[in-house]
N, C-alpha and C positions, 0 to 999 in steps of 0.2 A: 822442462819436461817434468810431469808428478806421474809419478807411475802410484803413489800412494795417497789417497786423501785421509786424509786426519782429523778428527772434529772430535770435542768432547759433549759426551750426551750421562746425564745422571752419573756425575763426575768418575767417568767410566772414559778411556780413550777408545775412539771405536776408530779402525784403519780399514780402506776399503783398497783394496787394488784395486786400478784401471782397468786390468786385464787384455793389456798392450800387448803385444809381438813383443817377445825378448829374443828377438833373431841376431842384434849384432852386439858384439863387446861393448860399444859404449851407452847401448841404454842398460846391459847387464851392470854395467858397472854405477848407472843414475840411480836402478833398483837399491844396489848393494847400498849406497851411500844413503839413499831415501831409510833401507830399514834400518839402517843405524844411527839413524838421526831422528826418530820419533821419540818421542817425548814420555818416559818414562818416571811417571808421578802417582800412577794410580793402575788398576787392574787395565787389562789393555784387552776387546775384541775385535776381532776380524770377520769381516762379513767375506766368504770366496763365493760370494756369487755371480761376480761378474768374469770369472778367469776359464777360459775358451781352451787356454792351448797355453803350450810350454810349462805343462808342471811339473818338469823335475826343478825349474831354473823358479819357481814360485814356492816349492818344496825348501828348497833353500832358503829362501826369503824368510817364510814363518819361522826356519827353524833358530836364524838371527835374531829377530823379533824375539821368540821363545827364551833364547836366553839372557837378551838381554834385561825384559820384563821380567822374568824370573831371576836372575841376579840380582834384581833391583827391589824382591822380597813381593811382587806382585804374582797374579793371574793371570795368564793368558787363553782365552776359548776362542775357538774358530766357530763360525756356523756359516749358514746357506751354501753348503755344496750338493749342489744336485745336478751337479755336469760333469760329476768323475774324479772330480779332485778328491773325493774320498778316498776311490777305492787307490787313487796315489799313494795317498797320506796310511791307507792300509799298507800296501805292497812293500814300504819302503820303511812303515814299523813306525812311523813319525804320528801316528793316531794314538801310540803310547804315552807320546808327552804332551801331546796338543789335544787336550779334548773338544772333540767336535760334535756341535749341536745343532737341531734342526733351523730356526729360527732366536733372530735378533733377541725376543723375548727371555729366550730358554737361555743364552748367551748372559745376560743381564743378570738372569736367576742363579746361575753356576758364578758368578761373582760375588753374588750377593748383594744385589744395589735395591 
């Protein structure tokens, strides 16, 4: 199961959630292990455009990500949320540490690539 895809583009890692059902313990737990096993070598963004539902349990996710990327002396930006996961990512103060951007491009430029 990938509940994350991975791909590097303009030596940038870009991570996209599937934006799966994380309804039971063990795909929370495929999540958990997927975001601690991405590849941290370079600034890392996330596209949440595709994430529908369960975002406290994807709220979690970035904020793994976030540190791990940031331990690691990188960048992390989130962008394409226009289904609510902003105003999550507001509600819960996680927009503080994750800056989030309108589009892939804006993402890119907050890097610097």
């Amino acid at each position: 199961m990938n509940l994350l895809s991975v791909e590097t583009r303009n030596e940038v890692c870009v991570v996209t959630p599937s934006g799966a059902s994380l309804h039971s313990r063990e795909v929370l737990d495929v999540l958990s292990g997927e975001a601690e096993s991405i590849p941290v070598g370079s600034d890392v963004i996330v596209d949440l455009g595709k994430i529908r539902a369960d975002y406290q349990e994807w709220v979690g996710t970035l904020i793994t990500m976030y540190r791990r990327v940031t331990d690691a002396g990188y960048k992390l930006v989130a962008f394409g949320s226009s289904n609510g996961m902003a105003d999550k990512l507001a509600v819960t103060r996680v927009d503080g540490l994750i800056k989030l951007v309108a589009t892939e491009e804006d993402a890119l430029a907050e890097v610097s690539v």
